[in-house]
C-alpha positions as CSV (number, residue, x, y, z in Angstrom):
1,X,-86.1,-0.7,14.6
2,X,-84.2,-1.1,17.8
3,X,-81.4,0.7,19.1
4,X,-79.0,-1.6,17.9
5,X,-80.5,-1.2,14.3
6,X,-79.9,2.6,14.5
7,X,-76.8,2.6,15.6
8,X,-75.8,0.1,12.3
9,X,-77.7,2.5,10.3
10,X,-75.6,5.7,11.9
11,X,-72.6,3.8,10.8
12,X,-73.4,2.7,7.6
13,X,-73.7,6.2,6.7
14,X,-70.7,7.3,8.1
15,X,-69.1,4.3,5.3
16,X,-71.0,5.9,2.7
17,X,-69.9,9.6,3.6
18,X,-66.1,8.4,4.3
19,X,-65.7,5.6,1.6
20,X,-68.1,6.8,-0.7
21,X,-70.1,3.3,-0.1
22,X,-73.2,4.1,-2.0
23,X,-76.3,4.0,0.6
24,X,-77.7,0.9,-1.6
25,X,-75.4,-0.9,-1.4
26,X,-74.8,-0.3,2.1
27,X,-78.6,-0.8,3.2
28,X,-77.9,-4.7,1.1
29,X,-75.3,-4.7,3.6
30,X,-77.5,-4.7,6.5
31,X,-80.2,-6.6,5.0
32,X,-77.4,-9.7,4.4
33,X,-76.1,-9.1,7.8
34,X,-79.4,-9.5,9.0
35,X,-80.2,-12.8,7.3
36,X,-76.8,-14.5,8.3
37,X,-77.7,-13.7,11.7
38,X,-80.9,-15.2,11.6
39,X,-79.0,-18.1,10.1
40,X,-76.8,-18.3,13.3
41,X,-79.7,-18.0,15.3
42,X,-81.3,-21.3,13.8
43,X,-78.8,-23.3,15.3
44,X,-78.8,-21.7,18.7
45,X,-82.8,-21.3,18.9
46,X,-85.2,-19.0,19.7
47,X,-83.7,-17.4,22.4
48,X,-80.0,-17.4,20.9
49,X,-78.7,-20.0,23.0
50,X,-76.0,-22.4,21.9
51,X,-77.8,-26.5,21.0
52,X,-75.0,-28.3,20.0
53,X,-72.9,-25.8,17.8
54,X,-69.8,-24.1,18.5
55,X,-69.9,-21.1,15.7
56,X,-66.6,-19.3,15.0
57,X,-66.9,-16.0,14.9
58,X,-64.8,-13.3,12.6
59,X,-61.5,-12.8,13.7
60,X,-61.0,-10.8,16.9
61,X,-60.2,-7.1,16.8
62,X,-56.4,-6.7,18.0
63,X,-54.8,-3.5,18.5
64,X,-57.5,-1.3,18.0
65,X,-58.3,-2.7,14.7
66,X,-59.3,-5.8,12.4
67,X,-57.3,-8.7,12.4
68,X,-55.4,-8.3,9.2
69,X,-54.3,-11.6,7.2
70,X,-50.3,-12.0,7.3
71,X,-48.6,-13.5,4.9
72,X,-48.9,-16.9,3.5
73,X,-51.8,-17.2,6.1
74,X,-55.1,-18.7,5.0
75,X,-58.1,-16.1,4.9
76,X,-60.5,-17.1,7.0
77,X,-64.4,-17.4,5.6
78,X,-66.1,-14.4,5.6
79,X,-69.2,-16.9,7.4
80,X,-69.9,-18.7,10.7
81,X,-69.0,-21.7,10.8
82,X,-70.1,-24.6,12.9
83,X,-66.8,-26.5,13.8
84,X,-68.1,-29.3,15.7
85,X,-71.8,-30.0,17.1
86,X,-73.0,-32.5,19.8
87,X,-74.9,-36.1,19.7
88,X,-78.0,-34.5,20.5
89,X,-78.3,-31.5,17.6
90,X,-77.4,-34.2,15.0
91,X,-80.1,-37.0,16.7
92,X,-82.8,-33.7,16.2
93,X,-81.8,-33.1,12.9
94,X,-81.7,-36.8,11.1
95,X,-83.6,-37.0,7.5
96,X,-83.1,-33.5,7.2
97,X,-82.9,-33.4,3.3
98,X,-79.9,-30.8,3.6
99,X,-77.9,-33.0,6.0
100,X,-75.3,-35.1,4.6
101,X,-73.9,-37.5,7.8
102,X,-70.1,-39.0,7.0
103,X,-68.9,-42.3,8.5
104,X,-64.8,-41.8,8.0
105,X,-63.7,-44.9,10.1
106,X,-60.3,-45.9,9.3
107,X,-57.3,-47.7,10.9
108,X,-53.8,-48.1,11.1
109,X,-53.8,-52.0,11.4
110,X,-54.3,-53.7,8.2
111,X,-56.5,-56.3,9.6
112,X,-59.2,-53.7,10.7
113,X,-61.6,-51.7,7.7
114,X,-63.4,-48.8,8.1
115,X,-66.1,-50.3,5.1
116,X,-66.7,-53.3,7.2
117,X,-67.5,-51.4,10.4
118,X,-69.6,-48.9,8.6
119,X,-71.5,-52.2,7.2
120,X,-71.8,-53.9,10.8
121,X,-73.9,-50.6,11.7
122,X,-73.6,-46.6,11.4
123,X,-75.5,-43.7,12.3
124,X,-78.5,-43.6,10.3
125,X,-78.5,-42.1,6.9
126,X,-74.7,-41.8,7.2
127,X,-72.9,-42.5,3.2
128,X,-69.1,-43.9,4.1
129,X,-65.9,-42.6,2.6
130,X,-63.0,-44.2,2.6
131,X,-59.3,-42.7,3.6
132,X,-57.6,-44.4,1.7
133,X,-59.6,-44.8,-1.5
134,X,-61.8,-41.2,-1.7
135,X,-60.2,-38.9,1.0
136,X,-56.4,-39.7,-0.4
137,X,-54.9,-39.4,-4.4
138,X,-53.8,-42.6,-5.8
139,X,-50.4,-43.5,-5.2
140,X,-50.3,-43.4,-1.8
141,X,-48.4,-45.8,0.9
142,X,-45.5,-46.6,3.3
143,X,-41.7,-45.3,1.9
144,X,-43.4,-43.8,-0.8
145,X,-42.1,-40.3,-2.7
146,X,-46.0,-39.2,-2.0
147,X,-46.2,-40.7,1.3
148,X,-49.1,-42.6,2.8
149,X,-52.0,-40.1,2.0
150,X,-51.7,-37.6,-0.9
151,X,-53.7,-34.8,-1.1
152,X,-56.3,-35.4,-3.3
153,X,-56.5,-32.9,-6.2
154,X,-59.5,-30.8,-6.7
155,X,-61.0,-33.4,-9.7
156,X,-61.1,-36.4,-7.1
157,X,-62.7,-34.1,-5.0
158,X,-65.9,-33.3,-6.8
159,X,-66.1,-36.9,-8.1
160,X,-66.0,-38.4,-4.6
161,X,-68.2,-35.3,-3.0
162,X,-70.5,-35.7,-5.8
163,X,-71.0,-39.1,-5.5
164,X,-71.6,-38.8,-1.9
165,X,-74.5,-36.7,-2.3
166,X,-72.6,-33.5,-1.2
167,X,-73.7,-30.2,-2.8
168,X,-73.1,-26.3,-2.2
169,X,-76.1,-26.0,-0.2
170,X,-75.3,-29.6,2.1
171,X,-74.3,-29.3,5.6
172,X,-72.1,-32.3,6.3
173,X,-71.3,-33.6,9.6
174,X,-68.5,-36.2,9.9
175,X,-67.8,-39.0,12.7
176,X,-65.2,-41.6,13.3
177,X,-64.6,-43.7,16.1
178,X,-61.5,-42.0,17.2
179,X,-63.1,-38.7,18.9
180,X,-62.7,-36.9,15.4
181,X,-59.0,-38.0,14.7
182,X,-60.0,-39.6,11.3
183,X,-62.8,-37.3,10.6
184,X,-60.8,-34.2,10.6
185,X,-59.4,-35.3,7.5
186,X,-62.9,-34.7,5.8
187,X,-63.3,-31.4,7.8
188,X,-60.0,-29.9,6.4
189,X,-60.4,-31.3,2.6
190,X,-64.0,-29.4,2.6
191,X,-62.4,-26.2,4.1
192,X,-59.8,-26.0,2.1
193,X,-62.1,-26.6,-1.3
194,X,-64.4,-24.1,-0.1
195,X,-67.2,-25.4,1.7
196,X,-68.1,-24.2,5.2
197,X,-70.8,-26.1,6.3
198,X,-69.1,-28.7,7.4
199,X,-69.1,-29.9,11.2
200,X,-67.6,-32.8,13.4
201,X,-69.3,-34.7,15.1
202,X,-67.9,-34.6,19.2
203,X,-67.8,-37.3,20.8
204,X,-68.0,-39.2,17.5
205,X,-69.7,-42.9,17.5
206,X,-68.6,-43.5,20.7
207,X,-70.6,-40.9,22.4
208,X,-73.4,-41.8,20.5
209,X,-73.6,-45.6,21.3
210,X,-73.1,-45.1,24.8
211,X,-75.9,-42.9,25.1
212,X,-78.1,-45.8,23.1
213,X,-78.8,-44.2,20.0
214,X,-79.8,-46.5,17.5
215,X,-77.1,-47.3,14.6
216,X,-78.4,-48.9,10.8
217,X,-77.0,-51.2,8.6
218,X,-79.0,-50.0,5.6
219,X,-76.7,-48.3,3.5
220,X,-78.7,-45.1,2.1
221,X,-78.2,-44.3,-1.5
222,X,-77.0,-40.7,-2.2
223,X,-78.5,-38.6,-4.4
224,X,-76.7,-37.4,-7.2
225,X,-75.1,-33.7,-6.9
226,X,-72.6,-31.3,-7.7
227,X,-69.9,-30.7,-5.6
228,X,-67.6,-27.3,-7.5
229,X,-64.2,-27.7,-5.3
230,X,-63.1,-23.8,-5.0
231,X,-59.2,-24.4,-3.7
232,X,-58.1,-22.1,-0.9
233,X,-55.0,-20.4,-1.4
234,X,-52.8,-20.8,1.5
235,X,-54.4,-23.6,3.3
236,X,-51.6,-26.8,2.3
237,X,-48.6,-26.7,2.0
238,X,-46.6,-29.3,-0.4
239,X,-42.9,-30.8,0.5
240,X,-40.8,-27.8,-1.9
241,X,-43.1,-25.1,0.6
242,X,-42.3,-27.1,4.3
243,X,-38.4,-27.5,3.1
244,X,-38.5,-23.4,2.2
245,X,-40.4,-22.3,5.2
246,X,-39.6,-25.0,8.3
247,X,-37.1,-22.4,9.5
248,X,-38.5,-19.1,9.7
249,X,-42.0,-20.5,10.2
250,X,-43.8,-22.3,13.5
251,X,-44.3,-25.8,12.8
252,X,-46.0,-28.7,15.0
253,X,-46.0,-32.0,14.7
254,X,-49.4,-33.7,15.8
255,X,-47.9,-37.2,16.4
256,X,-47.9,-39.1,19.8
257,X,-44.8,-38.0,21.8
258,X,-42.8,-41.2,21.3
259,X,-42.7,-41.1,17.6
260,X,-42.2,-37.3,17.9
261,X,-38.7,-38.4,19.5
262,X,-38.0,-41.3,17.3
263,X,-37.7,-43.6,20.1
264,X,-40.4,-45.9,18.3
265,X,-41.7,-45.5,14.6
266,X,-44.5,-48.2,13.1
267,X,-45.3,-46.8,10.2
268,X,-42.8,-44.7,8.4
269,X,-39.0,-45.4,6.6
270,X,-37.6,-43.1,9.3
271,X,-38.0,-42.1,13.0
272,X,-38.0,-38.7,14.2
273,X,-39.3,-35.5,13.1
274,X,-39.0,-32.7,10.6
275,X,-36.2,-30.3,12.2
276,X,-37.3,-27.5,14.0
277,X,-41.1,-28.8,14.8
278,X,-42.6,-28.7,18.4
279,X,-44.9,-31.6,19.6
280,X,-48.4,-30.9,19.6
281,X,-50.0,-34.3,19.6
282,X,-53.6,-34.4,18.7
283,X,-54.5,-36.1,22.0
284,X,-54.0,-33.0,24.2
285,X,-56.8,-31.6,22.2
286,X,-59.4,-33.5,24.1
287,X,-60.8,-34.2,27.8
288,X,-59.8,-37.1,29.3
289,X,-62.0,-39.9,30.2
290,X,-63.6,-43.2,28.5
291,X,-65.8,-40.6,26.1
292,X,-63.5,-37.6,25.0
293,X,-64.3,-34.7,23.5
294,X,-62.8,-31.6,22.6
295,X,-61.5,-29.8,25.3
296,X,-62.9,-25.8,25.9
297,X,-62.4,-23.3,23.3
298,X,-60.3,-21.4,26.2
299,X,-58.6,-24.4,27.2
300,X,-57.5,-24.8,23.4
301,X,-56.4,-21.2,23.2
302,X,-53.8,-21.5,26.2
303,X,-52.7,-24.9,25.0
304,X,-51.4,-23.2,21.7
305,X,-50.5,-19.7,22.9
306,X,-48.2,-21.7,24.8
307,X,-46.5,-23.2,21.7
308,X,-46.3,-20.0,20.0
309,X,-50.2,-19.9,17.6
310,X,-51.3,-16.6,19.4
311,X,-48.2,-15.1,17.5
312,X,-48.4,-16.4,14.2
313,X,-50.2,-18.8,12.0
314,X,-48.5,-22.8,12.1
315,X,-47.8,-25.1,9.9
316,X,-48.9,-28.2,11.2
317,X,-48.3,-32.0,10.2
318,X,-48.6,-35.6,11.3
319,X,-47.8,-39.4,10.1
320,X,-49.5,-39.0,6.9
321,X,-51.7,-35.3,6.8
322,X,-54.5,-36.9,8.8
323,X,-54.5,-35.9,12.5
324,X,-52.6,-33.1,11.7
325,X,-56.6,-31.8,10.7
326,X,-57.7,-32.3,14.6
327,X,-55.1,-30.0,15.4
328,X,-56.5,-27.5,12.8
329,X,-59.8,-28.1,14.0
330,X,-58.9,-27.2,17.4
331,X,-56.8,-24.1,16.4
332,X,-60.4,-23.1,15.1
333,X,-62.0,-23.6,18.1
334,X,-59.6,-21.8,19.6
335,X,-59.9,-18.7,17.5
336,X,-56.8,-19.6,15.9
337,X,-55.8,-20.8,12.4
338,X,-52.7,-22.9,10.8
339,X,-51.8,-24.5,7.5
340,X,-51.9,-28.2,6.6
341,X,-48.5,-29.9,5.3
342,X,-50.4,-32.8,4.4
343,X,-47.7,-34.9,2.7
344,X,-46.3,-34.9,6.7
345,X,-43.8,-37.0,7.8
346,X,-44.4,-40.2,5.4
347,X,-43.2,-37.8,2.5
348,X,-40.4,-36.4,4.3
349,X,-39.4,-39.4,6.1
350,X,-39.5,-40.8,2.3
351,X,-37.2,-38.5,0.9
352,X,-33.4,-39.6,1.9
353,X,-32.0,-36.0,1.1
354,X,-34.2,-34.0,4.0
355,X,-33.3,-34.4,7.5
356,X,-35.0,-35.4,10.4
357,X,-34.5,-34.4,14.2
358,X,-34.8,-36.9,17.3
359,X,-35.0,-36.2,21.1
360,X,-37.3,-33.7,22.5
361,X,-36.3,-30.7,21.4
362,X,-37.4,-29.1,18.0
């Protein structure tokens, strides 16, 4: 045992003298510390360095002590987590039987369909879920009460999931062709029902064509699973909770500056934006360039310190609950955290008795 093992040991039985933390159950301790590393260590190989994964790490200690969880904020997993991985982990990892790949293409213009892009080629072994159809609940669309893309509930979930092939024990990776914009979605809907292993692709299928990786038109048929959704408490937010909380609380709005303002608004009833909101669009998150990506985990950090995440926990939203989830994702990489309101501005805009905000400032 090295030095680093006896010093856990030494401390482990200070636990058990202080808290009483039988010396069983605190050697299990170690032993399941022991294997989650190794499990880290997979993806960053033999010598421990990073191939493709960013993992995020426990909170950070502040103030001398652990990060405690305030309230109404979302606990964060008690495991690493690889938030988003590169073109070349997921080309060395294809056919792996516990790798679930997600195409989640989807537009805004009606006359474009993520189903037929996935069909004119995708990444290979990649299943394709839709936005509207498995990502969203039924009722769904412009001036609705529910707005454009309901959360779905926790039934549709392990239906669709299921169906998809998507287990426990899968690690899923998810692209769009949008540097993760659309993809999010599918990142924050397994979060939030409890599964971890889920990962975005960076770069997305942009990336990956212009580095001449091949793309299939076979579509792969998913074996069946079972997907048990395990709904985090905290982690969305529905119209009744932004209405109480917009005031006291930080919220940002992840929507392109302009409809941020209302001086232009293609998709919803109203322009503007919910009262009291800053403008974080989703955009920022990444580098610029013809192939973006997302933007350094310090880079991230100072982006929303600045608008006030070092201090507490957002709430953030979008058009319709869907890019809102990049900005979530990058809060993560960021060592950060925030809350979806995934109803967003399609269900406020909707509702004729809440108010909206235009200009600039929140």
């Amino acid at each position: 045992m090295g030095p680093m093992g006896r010093r856990f040991d030494r401390i482990l039985e200070q636990m058990e003298r202080i808290k009483g933390l039988p010396l069983a159950t605190a050697t299990d301790y170690r032993m399941r510390m022991t294997r989650r590393q190794a499990r880290v260590g997979d993806d960053r190989g033999a010598q421990g360095h990073d191939r493709g994964c960013h993992v995020h790490c426990p909170r950070r200690l502040q103030e001398g002590g652990l990060a405690l969880r305030a309230e109404n904020r979302p606990v964060a997993p008690a495991v690493a987590v690889s938030t988003i991985v590169d073109t070349d982990w997921l080309a060395g990892r294809l056919g792996s039987p516990s790798l679930r790949i997600v195409d989640t293409r989807w537009y805004t213009d009606p006359a474009r369909h993520g189903r037929d892009a996935y069909l004119a080629g995708h990444i290979p072994g990649a299943v394709f879920l839709d936005m509207d159809e498995d990502l969203s609940a039924p009722g769904g669309g412009r001036g609705r009460p529910a707005g454009r893309h309901p959360w779905p509930s926790a039934d549709q979930v392990a239906r669709v999931l299921s169906g998809a092939g998507i287990a426990d024990g899968t690690r899923v990776v998810a692209y769009d062709d949008q540097a993760g914009a659309i993809a999010a979605r599918l990142w924050y809907v397994l979060r939030a029902y409890g599964h971890d292993d889920v990962a975005i692709l960076d770069g997305g299928l942009a990336k990956w064509t212009a580095e001449g990786r091949a793309l299939e038109t076979v579509v792969p048929r998913a074996e069946p699973a079972v997907f048990v959704p395990r709904p985090r408490e905290g982690w969305v937010l529905n119209k009744e909770g932004m209405a109480r909380e917009r005031s006291s609380a930080l919220v940002l709005d992840a929507r392109a500056a302009p409809r941020y303002r209302g001086d232009a608004e293609p998709l919803d009833l109203r322009a503007g934006h919910i009262p009291g909101a800053r403008n974080a669009p989703y955009a920022a998150n990444l580098t610029a360039g013809e192939l973006p990506v997302f933007r350094t985990p310090a880079e991230l950090r100072a982006r929303y310190e600045a608008l006030g995440a070092g201090r507490e926990s957002p709430i953030v939203y979008c058009g319709s609950g869907v890019t809102a989830c990049h900005d979530l994702i990058a809060l993560e990489l960021a060592g950060l955290r925030g809350r979806l309101y995934p109803g967003s501005w399609s269900e406020w805009s909707a509702d004729p008795a809440l108010p909206a905000a235009t200009g600039e400032e929140p």
